[in-house]
GUDREN-944809 format. One record per residue (C-alpha): residue in three letters; x, y, z. Coordinates in steps of 0.05 Angstrom, whole numbers, padded with zeros to 5 digits, always signed. Each point is the difference from the previous one (the first is absolute). Example, Ala and Ser with C-alpha at 12.3 -4.5 7.8 and 13.67 -1.06 7.14 Angstrom:
<nodes>
ALA+00246-00090+00156;SER+00027+00069-00013;
</nodes>
This chain:
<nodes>
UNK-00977+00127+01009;UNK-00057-00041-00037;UNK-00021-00034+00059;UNK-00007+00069+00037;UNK-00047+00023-00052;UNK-00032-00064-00007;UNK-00017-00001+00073;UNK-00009+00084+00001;UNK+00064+00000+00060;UNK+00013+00071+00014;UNK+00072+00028-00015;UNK+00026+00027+00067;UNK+00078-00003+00026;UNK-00007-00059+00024;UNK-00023-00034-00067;UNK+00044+00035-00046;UNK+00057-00026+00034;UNK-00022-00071+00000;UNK-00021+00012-00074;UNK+00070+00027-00012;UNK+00037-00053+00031;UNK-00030-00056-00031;UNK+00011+00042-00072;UNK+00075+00010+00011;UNK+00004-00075+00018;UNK-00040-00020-00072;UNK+00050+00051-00025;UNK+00058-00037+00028;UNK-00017-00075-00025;UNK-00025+00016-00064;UNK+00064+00038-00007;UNK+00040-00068+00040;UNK-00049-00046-00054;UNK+00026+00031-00061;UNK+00078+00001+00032;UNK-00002-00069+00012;UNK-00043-00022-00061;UNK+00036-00057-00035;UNK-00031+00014-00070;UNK+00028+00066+00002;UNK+00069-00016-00034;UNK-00048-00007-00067;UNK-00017+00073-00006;UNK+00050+00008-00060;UNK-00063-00031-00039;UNK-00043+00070-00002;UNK-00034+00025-00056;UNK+00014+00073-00013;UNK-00074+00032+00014;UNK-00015+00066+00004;UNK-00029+00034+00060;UNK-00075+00002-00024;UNK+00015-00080-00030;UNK+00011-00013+00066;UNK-00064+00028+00027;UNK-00032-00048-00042;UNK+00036-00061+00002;UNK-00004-00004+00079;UNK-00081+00020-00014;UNK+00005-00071-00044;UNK+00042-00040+00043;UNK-00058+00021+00066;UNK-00052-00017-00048;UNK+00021-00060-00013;UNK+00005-00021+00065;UNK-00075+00018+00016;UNK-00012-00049-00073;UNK+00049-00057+00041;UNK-00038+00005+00066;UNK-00066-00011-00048;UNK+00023-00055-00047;UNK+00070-00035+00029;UNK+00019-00041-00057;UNK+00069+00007-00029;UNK+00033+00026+00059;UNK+00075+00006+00002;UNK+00052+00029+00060;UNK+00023+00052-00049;UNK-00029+00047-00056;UNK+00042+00044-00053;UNK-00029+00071-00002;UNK-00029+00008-00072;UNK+00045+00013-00047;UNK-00009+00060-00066;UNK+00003-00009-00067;UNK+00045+00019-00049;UNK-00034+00068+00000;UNK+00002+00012+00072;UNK-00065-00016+00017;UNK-00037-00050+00055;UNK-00052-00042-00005;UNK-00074+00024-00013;UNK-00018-00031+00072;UNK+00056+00029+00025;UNK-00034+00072-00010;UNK-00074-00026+00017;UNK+00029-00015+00070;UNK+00003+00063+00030;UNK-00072+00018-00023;UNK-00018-00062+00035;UNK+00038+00022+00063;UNK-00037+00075+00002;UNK-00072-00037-00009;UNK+00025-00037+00067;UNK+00018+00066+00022;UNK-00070+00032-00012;UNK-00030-00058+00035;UNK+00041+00009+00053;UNK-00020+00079+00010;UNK-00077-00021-00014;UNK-00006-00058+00055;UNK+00059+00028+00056;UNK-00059+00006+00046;UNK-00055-00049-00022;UNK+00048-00064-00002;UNK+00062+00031+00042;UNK+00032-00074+00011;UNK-00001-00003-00078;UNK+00031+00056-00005;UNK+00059-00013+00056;UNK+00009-00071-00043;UNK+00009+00037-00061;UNK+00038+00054+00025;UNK+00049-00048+00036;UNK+00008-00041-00062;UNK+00018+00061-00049;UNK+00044+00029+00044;UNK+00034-00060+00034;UNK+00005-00033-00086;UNK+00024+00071-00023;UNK+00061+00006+00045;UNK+00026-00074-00025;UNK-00005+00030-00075;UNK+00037+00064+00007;UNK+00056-00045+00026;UNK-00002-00058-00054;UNK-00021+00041-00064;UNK+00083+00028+00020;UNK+00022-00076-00007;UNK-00038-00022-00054;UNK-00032-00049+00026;UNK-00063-00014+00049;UNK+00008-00061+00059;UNK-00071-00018+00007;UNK+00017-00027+00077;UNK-00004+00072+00025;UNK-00074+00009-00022;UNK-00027-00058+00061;UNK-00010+00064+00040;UNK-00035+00043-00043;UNK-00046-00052-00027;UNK-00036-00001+00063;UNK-00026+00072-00021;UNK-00038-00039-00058;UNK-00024-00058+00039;UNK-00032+00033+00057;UNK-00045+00028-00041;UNK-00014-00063-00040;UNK-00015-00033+00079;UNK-00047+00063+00015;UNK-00039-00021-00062;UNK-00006-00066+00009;UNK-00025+00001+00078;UNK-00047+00058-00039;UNK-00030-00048-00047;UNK-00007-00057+00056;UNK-00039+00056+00043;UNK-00054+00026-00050;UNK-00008-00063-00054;UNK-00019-00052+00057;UNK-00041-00043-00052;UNK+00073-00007-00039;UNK+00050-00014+00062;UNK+00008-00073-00018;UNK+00028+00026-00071;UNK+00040+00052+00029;UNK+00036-00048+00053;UNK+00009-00051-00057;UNK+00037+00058-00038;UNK+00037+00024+00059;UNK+00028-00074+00012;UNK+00007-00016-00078;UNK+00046+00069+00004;UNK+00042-00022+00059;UNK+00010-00061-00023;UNK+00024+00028-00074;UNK+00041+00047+00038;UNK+00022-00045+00051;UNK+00027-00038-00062;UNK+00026+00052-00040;UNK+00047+00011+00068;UNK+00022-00078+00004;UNK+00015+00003-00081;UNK+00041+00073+00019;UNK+00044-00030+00058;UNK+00027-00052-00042;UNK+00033+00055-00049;UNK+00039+00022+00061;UNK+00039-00061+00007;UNK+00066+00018-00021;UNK+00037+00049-00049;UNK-00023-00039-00056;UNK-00072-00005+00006;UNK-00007+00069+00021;UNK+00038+00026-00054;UNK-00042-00051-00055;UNK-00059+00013+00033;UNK+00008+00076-00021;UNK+00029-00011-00072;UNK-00066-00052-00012;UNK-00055+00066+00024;UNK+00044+00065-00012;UNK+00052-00022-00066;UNK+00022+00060-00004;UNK+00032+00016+00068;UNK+00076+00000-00022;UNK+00031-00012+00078;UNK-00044-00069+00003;UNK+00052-00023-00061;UNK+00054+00023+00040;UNK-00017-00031+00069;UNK-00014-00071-00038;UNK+00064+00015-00042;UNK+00034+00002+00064;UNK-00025-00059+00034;UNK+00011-00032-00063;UNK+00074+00016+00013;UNK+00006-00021+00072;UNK-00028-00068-00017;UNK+00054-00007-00063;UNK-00059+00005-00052;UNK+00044+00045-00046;UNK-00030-00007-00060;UNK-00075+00004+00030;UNK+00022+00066+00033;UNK+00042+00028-00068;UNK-00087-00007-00024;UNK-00020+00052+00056;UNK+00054+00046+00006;UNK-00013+00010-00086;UNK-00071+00004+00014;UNK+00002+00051+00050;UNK+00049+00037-00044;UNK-00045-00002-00060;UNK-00049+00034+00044;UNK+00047+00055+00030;UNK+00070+00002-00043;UNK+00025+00050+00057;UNK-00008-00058+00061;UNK+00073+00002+00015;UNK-00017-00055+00060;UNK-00022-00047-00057;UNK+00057+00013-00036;UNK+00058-00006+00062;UNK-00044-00066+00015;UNK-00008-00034-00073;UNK+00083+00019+00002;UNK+00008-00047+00060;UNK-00041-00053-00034;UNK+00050+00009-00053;UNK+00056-00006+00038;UNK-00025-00065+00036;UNK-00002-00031-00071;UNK+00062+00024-00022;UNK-00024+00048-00052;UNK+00049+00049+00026;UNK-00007+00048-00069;UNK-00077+00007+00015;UNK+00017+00017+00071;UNK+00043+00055-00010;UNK-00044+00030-00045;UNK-00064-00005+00053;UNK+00052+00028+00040;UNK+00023+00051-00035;UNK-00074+00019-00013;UNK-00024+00004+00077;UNK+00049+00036+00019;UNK-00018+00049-00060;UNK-00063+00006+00023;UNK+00008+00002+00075;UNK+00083+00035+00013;UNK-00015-00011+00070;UNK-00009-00078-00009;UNK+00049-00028+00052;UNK-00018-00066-00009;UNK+00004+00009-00072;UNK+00077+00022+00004;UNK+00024-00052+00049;UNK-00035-00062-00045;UNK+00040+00032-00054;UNK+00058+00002+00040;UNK-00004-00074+00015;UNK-00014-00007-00082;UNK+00069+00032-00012;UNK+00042-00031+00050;UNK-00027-00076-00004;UNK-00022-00005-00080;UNK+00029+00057-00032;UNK+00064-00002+00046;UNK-00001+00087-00009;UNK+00036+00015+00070;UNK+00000+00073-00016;UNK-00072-00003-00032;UNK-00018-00035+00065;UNK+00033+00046+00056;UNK-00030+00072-00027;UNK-00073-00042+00001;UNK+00010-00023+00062;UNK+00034+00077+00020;UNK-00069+00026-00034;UNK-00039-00052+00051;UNK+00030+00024+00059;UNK+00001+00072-00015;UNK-00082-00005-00001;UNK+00002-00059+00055;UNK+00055+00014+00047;UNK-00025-00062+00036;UNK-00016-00051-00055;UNK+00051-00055+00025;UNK-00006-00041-00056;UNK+00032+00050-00044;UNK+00055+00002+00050;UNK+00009-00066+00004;UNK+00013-00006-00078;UNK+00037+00064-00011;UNK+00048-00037+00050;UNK-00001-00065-00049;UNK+00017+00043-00061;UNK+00048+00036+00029;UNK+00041-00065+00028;UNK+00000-00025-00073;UNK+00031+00063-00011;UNK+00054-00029+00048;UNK-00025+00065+00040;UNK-00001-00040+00064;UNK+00001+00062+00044;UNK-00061+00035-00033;UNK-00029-00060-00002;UNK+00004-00013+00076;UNK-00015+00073+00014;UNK-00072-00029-00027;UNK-00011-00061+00031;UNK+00015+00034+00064;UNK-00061+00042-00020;UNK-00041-00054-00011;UNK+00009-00026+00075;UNK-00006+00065+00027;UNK-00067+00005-00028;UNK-00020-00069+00033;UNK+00009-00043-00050;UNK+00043-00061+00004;UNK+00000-00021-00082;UNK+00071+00032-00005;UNK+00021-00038+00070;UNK+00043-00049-00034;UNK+00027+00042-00054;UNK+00030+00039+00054;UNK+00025-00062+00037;UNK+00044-00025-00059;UNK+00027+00068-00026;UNK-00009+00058+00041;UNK+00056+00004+00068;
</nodes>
């Protein structure tokens, strides 16, 4: 639609059903984008804003981005939304950034036929920025990755002024190449310096904690590698730090639990337990890692079987709780039940029950 008023396209049949197709399919993979985003599972970190809160911390967060495009130092892959203070309130910037956003808007009115390519950049980038925010400011939490598109709404201009300058100040040119080039290589380097932070889980996650300290899922995430690569204490650090920052992050608690575990602390894992699953009921992984905390340390058949029941009942596929429902039951000498449950585990493709079955189940 901006580039049919950019280029003044008139709207017959024809048009408005190429316009329309080409809308339902933005429609369908922004929708498919946020299905399949794999940051989404994080949204339990939201601040509680109001509706007019809202309005103005999405006017910050597309402010801000204008102020990164301008001055990209101290970038990070992920930004927290600003939090309020005790009192309820935001930040003072936080409610300058919407006057900020209507000057834009005025400019925008005043110059829609003098500059009209200014206006299309601007116009894309607002609206292009603005339907990323309405999504994230619901998660808590802003992924910078999805603002490559919209930045080009910013730099366009900045292009259009410098080929500007290079027309009418021919006695500077030599200065403004040497800028141009002193930019692109600063930027080119800012890009290299980036690319190295996507490495693996670790220096993502580091990279973010080091620029944005107070995004709570970047503990979380390092927590977790931290727990995949046996670092237990190291991830215990990251799973309390992210819980100092957000007491409700049931995720941080389920995962310090499993660090826990791994070092035997069974006491402080059932009470992480305990606590994630009081936070989140619906927690499945929560009630099946208690499960396995009952029937290995604890040795709680009973206790273990109605967690694993609770598992199933709100993962009727979650073979892993299956597969040790089965184990508690045969210590119950419940060798039937406990079959009936392995056989479940195969029939959901899974082989881990394949020689429990073997040895005990005819």
């Amino acid at each position: 639609m901006l580039i049919n008023w950019l280029f003044k396209s008139k709207y017959d049949l024809r048009q408005i059903i190429i316009v329309s197709i080409f809308f339902c399919i933005s429609i369908a993979t922004g929708l498919l984008t946020i299905y399949f985003r794999t940051d989404a599972g994080n949204t339990e970190i939201i601040p509680e804003y109001s509706f007019i809160q809202k309005v103005f911390v999405i006017s910050f967060s597309i402010v801000g981005y204008i102020l990164k495009v301008i001055y990209p130092i101290g970038l990070t892959a992920i930004d927290s939304f600003p939090g309020r203070s005790a009192n309820g309130t935001l930040a003072v910037m936080t409610y300058i950034s919407p006057v900020l956003i209507l000057i834009a808007g005025i400019f925008i009115l005043k110059f829609r036929k003098k500059s009209p390519v200014i206006v299309f950049s601007l116009l894309f980038f607002f609206l292009t920025v603005f339907v990323t925010q309405i999504s994230f400011v619901e998660d808590g939490f802003c992924a910078n990755r999805y603002f490559y598109l919209s930045s080009i709404g910013i730099y366009l201009p900045l292009a259009l002024l410098g080929i500007w300058l290079y027309k009418k100040a021919a006695s500077y040119r030599y200065w403004i190449i040497t800028v141009g080039v002193i930019m692109l290589i600063f930027l080119a380097g800012i890009t290299h310096s980036r690319s190295g932070n996507w490495e693996n889980t670790l220096t993502l996650s580091s990279s973010i904690i080091e620029n944005s300290p107070d995004v709570t899922m970047a503990y979380n995430i390092r927590g977790v590698w931290y727990y995949e690569h046996q670092e237990y204490e190291r991830s215990i650090q990251d799973f309390n730090k992210a819980i100092s920052i957000f007491p409700a992050y049931s995720s941080a608690h389920y995962n310090r639990g499993l660090s826990f575990a791994a070092m035997q602390d069974f006491t402080s894992a059932l009470k992480d337990y305990n606590r994630a699953i009081e936070l989140n009921p619906d927690f499945v992984s929560a009630f099946v890692a208690r499960g396995v905390l009952f029937l290995s340390a604890i040795q709680d058949y009973p206790m273990a079987i109605d967690d694993f029941n609770k598992a199933v009942s709100l993962d009727p596929i979650n073979a892993r709780a299956y597969y040790n429902r089965g184990l508690a039951y045969f210590r119950m000498r419940n060798v039937e039940e406990a079959c009936k449950n392995w056989f479940m585990v195969k029939t959901l493709g899974y082989s881990q029950a394949d020689n429990m079955i073997a040895r005990y189940c005819r």
